[in-house]
N, C-alpha and C positions, 0 to 999 in steps of 0.2 A: 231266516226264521229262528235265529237262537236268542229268544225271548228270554226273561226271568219273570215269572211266575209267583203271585202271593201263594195259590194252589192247583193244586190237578186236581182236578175231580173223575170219576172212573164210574161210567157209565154201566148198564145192565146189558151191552150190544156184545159182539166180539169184542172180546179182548185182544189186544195187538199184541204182532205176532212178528210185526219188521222195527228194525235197529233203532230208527230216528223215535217212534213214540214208547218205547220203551226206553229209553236213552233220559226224554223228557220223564218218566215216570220214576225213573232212579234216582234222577239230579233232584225229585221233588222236596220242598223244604215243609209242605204240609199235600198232605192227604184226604180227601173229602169223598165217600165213598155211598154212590145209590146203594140204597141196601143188597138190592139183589143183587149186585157186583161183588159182593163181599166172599161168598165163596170162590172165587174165581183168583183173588186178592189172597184168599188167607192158603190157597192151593200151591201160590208161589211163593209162598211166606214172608208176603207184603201184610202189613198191620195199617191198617189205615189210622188216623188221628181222630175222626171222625167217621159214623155212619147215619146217613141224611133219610127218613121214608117214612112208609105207614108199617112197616116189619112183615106185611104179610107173606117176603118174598125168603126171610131169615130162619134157617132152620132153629130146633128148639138150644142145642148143642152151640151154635154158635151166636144165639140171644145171649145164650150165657156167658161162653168165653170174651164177648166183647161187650159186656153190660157196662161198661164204664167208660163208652164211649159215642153209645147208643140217642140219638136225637128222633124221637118221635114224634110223627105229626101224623095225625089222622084225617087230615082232611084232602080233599079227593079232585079240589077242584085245578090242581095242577100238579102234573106227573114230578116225577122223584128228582128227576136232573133240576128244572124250576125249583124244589123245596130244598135242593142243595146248595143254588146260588145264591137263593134269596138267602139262607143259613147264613152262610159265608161274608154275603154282602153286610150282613147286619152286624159282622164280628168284625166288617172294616175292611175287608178285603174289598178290590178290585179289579184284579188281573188274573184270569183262571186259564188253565191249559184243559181241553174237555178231552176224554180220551173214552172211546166205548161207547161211544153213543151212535155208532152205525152197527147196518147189517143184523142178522136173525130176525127183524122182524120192518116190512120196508116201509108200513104205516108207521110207526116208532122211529124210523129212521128217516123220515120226512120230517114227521113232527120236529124232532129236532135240532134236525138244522136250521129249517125256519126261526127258533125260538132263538136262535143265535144274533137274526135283528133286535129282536127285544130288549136283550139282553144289552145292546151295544145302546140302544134307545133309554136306556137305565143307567148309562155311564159307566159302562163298566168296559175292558179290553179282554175280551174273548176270542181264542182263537181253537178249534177244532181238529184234531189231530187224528186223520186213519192208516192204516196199512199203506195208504197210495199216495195219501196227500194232506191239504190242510185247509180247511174252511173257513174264510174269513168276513166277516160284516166290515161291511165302511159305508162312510159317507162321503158325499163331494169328492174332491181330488187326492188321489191317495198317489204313492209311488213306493215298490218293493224290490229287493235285490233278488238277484236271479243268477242264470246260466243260460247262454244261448241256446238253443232248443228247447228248453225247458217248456213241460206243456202247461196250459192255464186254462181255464173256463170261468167265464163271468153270467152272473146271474142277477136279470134287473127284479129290480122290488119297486116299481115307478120310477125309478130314475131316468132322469133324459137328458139334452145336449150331453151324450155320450161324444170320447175323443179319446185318444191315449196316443204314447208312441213308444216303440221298443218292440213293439208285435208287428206279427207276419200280416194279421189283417186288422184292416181298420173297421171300426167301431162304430156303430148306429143305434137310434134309440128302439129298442127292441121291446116286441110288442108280447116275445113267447120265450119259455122258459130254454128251449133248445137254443136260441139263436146266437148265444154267445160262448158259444162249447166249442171245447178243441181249438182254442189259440197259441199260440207259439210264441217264444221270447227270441229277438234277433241280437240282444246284447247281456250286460251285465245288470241290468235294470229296468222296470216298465213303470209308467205310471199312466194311470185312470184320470182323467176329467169326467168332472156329470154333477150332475147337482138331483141330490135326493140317496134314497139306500140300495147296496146290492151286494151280490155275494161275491166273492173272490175264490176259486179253487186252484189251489196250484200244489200240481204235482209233482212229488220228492226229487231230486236227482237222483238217480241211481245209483251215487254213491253213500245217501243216506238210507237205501234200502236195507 
């Protein structure tokens, strides 16, 4: 998973707190920050390059200190993570690392990882970065590097003639969001067949903790 990245963007959720997504958050060569993230950001003495929102999350004290990097948008009809991509997307970017966008709030933390298909439906290479692991949108046939044992869960979004090999169990076109959780890697590698979208989680080795 050692991607390169046009941006991280840094979400309003927990902020990470294990090696691997702060690692990605140091190597960053641009910064893109939901507003409300930005105390959290400016507490570790990260200066984001940008701040993405509608500010109603931005104290008055640090309106100021980062006024000159400030993008506003006021409108309402998609949350701050979506006004940051779309920001981003329009400045030419296409590869983003999302970081903060689980946890404290677990309607908000649904919401967006679903918005991770969209996103991928837009052309763009998204991948999803927590404390445990990393969330990925694909389509059709994909295949990724691993460690044997390594755990994984897949999540269908329509997708069907499900297949793969490299895992502990084989694969069916599933009709519910549990039914493809807690799979296991038996080599250095697994790849996904299916035709349509679905999500991929695969969690860290434990030496990236």
């Amino acid at each position: 998973m050692k991607d390169k990245f046009d941006a991280v963007i840094v979400a309003d959720g927990d902020f990470p707190t294990t090696a691997y997504p702060l690692q990605i958050l140091a190597d960053a060569n641009f910064i893109a920050c939901c507003d409300g993230a930005i105390k959290q950001l400016e507490q570790c003495g990260i200066n984001p390059d940008i701040i993405v929102g509608d500010c109603d999350s931005i104290s008055l004290q640090l309106k100021e200190k980062f006024a000159d990097r400030i993008y506003h948008i006021e409108e309402q009809d998609d949350n701050d993570l979506t006004k940051t991509v779309r920001y981003l997307q329009q400045k030419g970017m296409k590869s983003f690392a999302i970081l903060g966008a689980t946890g404290k709030r677990e309607d908000h933390t649904l919401g967006n990882i679903s918005l991770l298909l969209e996103y991928m439906r837009s052309g763009l290479n998204v991948k999803m970065f927590t404390d445990y692991g990393c969330f990925i949108p694909c389509n059709g046939n994909t295949s990724f590097a691993c460690n044997p044992g390594q755990q994984i869960s897949i999540f269908s979004f329509g997708a069907t003639n499900f297949g793969s090999e490299g895992l502990v169990y084989p694969l069916f076109d599933f009709n519910a969001l549990w039914q493809g959780t807690l799979n296991e890697c038996t080599s250095t590698s697994f790849k996904i067949f299916a035709e349509g979208d679905y999500l991929i989680f695969i969690n860290y080795d434990n030496r990236l903790r």
